[in-house]
C-alpha positions as CSV (number, residue, x, y, z in Angstrom):
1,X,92.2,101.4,115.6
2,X,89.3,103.1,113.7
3,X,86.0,101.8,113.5
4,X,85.8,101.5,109.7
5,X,87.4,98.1,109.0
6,X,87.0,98.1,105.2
7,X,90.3,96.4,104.7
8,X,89.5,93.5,107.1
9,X,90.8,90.0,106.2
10,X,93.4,92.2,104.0
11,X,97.0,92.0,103.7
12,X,99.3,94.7,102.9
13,X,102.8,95.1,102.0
14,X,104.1,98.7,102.4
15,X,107.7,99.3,100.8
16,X,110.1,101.9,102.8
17,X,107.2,102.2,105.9
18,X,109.5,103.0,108.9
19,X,109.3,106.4,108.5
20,X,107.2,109.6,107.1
21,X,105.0,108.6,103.8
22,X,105.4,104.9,104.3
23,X,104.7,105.2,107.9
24,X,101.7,107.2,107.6
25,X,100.7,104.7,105.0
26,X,101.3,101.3,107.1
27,X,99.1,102.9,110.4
28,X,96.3,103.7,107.8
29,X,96.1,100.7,106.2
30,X,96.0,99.0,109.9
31,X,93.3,101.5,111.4
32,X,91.1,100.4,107.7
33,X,91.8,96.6,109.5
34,X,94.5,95.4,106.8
35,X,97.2,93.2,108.3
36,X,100.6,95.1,107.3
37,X,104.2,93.9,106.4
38,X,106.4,97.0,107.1
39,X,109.1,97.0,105.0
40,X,112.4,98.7,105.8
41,X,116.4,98.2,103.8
42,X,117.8,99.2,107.0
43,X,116.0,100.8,109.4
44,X,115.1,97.8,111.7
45,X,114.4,99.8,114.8
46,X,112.2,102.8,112.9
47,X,110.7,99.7,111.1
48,X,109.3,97.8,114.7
49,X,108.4,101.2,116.2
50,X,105.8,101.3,113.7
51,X,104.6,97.7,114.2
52,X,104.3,98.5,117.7
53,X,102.3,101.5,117.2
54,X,100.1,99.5,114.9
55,X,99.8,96.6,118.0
56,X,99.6,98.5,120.5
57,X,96.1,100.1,118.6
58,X,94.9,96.9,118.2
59,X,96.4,96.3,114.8
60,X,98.5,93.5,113.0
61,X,101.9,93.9,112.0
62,X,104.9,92.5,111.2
63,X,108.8,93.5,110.5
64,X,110.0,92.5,107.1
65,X,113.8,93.4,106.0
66,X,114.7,93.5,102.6
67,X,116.8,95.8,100.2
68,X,113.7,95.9,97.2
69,X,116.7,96.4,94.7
70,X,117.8,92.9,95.3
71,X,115.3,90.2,93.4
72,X,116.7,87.4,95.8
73,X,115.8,89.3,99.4
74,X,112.3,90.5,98.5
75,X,111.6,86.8,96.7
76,X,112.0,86.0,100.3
77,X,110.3,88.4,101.9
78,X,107.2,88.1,99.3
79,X,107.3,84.4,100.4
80,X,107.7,84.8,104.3
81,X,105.1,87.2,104.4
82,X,102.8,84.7,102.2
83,X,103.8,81.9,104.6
84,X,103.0,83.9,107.6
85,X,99.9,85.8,106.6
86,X,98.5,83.3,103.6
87,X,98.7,86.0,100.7
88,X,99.1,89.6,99.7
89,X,96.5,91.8,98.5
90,X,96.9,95.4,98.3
91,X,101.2,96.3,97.0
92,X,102.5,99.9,98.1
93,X,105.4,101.0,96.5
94,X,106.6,103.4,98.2
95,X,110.9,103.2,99.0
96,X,112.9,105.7,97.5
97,X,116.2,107.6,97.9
98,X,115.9,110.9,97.5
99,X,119.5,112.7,96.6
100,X,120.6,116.0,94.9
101,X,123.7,116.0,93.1
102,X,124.0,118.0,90.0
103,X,124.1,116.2,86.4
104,X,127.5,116.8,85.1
105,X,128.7,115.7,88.8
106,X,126.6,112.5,89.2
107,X,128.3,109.1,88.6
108,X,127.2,106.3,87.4
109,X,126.4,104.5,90.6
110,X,124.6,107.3,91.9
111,X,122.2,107.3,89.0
112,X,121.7,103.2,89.2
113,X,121.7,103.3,92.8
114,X,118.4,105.6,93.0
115,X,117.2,103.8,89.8
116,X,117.3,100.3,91.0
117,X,114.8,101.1,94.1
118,X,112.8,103.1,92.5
119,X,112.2,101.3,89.2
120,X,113.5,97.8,89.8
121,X,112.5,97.4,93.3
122,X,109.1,98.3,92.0
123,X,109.8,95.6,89.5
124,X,110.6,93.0,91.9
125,X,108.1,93.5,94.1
126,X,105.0,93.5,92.2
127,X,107.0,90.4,90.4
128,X,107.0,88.6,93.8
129,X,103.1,89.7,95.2
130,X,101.3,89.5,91.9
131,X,100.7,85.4,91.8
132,X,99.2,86.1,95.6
133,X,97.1,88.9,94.2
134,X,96.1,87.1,91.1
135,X,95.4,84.2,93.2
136,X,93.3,85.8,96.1
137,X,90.7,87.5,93.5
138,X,92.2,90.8,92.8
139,X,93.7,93.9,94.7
140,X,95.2,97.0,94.8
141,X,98.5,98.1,93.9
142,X,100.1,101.7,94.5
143,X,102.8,103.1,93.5
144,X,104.2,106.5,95.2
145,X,105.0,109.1,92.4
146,X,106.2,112.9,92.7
147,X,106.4,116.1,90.8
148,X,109.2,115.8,89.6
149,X,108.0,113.1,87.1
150,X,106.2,115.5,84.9
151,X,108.4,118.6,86.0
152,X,111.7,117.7,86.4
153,X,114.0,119.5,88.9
154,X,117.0,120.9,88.9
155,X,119.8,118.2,90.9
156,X,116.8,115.4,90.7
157,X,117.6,114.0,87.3
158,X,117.3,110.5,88.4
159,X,114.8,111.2,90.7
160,X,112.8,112.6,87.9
161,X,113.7,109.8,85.5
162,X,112.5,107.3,88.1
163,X,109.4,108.4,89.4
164,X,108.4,109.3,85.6
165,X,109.4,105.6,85.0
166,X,107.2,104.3,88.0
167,X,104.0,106.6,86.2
168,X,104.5,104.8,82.8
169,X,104.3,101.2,84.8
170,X,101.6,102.2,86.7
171,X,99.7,102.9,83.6
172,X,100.9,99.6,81.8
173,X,100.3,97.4,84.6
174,X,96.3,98.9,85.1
175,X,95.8,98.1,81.9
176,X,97.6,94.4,82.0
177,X,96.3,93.7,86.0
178,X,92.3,94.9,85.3
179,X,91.5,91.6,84.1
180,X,92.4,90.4,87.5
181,X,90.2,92.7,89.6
182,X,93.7,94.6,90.7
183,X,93.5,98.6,90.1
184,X,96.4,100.1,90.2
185,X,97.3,103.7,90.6
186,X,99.7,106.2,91.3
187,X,99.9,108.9,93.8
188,X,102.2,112.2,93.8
189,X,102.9,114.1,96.9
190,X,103.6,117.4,96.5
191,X,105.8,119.5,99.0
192,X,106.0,117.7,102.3
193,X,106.1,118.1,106.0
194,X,108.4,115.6,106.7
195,X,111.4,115.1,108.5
196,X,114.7,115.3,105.7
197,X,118.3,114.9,105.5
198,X,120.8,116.9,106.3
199,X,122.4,116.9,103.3
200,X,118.8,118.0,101.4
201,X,118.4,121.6,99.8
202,X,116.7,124.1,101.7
203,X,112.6,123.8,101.6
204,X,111.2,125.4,98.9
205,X,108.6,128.4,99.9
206,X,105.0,127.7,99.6
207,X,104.1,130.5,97.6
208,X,102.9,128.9,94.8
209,X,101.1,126.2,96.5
210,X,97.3,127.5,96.3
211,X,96.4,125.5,99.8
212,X,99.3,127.8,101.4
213,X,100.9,124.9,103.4
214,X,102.4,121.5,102.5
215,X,101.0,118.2,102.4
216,X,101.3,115.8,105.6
217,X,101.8,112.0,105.2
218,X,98.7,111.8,106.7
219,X,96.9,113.2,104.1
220,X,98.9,111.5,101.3
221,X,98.1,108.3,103.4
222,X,94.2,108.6,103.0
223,X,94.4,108.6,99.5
224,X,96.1,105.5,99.3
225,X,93.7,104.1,101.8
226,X,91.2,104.6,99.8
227,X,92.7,103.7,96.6
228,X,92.8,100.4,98.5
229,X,89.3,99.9,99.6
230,X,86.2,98.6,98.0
231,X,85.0,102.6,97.4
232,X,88.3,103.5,95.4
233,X,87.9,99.7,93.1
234,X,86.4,101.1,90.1
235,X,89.8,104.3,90.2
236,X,93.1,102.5,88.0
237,X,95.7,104.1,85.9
238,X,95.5,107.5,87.4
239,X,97.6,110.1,88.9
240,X,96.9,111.6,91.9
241,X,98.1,114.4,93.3
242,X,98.0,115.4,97.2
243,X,100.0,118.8,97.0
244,X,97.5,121.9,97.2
245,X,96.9,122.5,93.5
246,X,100.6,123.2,93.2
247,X,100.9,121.0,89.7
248,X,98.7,123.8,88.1
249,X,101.4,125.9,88.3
């Protein structure tokens, strides 16, 4: 792990972390010296790979299962993790689903099933840590955004009703949670080199991205680091983008 141990003595709970963004996250988080909870719905093997990778740096980490859309599993997990690692400070919200279906073809159940990991899981989650939070002195919550909030996209309704829904209660909660010494901020990757689904739509060129490449989870992962440490305290309600300058068009 890195030198720079600004997150030492830290505890981190990182939503959706066994693979791309919420991976990235978790092993940045751990080289900063935070001890990390990797959260995964169903991925249990993707989910240890990257507590291994985090041990096997030097790190701490631990496995935590839990579908975020259901209050009752991540009550548990919030309290497991608590009785394992004495508190959380720092809250990354990070699971998503990410489908496509065009409006006049999407059910019901599509639009609650995207909706209630993205907006109630959120809910839940920050529900569970908060008395920890409150409790230790403070901390950082942050909530992984998109475009597509402020855009919209064409077959991303929900996506773009949920994300723009996480941005509103990211702004809500830094102004409730700054009493408490907890910023809270949100930050929106832009294109991504990450791996996708089969079923996604074909990449979209780069053409208007100024930087002429997309973002890595890397990248997106160092601004939440930061975001997280003592240097990024005084940064709450904002918006963040890591995607080239490609919101300016």
């Amino acid at each position: 792990m890195a030198a720079n141990k600004e997150l030492a003595g830290k505890v981190a709970l990182v939503t959706g972390a066994a693979r791309n963004i919420g991976r990235a996250i978790a092993i940045a988080l751990a080289e900063a010296g935070a001890t990390v909870a990797v959260n995964a719905r169903a991925a249990k093997d993707d989910a240890e790979a990257v507590a291994q990778e985090i041990r096997a740096a030097g790190g701490k980490a631990e496995v935590f299962m839990a579908d975020i859309a259901d209050a009752s599993a991540v009550n548990a997990m919030a309290t497991d993790i608590i009785r394992k690692f004495g508190k959380v400070d720092i809250l990354i919200l990070n699971a998503s689903i990410r489908k496509e279906t065009a409006f006049i073809d999407m059910s019901f159940e599509e639009w609650r099933s995207l909706l209630s990991i993205t907006l109630d899981g959120s809910f839940h989650c920050t529900k569970a840590c908060l008395p920890s939070m409150i409790k230790a002195g403070g901390g950082s919550i942050v909530t992984l955004g998109g475009m597509t909030a402020l855009s919209g996209a064409k077959k991303r309704v929900h996506g773009s009703v949920g994300k723009h829904g996480l941005w509103g209660m990211t702004r809500a909660l830094a102004k409730e949670l700054g009493e408490h010494s907890i910023n809270v901020n949100c930050v929106a990757p832009g294109q991504m080199d990450t791996a996708r689904a089969a079923d996604r739509s074909v990449r979209a060129p780069v053409s208007n991205v100024p930087m002429g490449r997309r973002s890595t989870p890397e990248e997106v992962a160092g601004i939440v680091r930061y975001l997280c440490t003592p240097a990024g305290e005084m940064i709450s309600g904002q918006l963040i983008y890591v995607d080239g300058g490609q919101q300016m068009f």
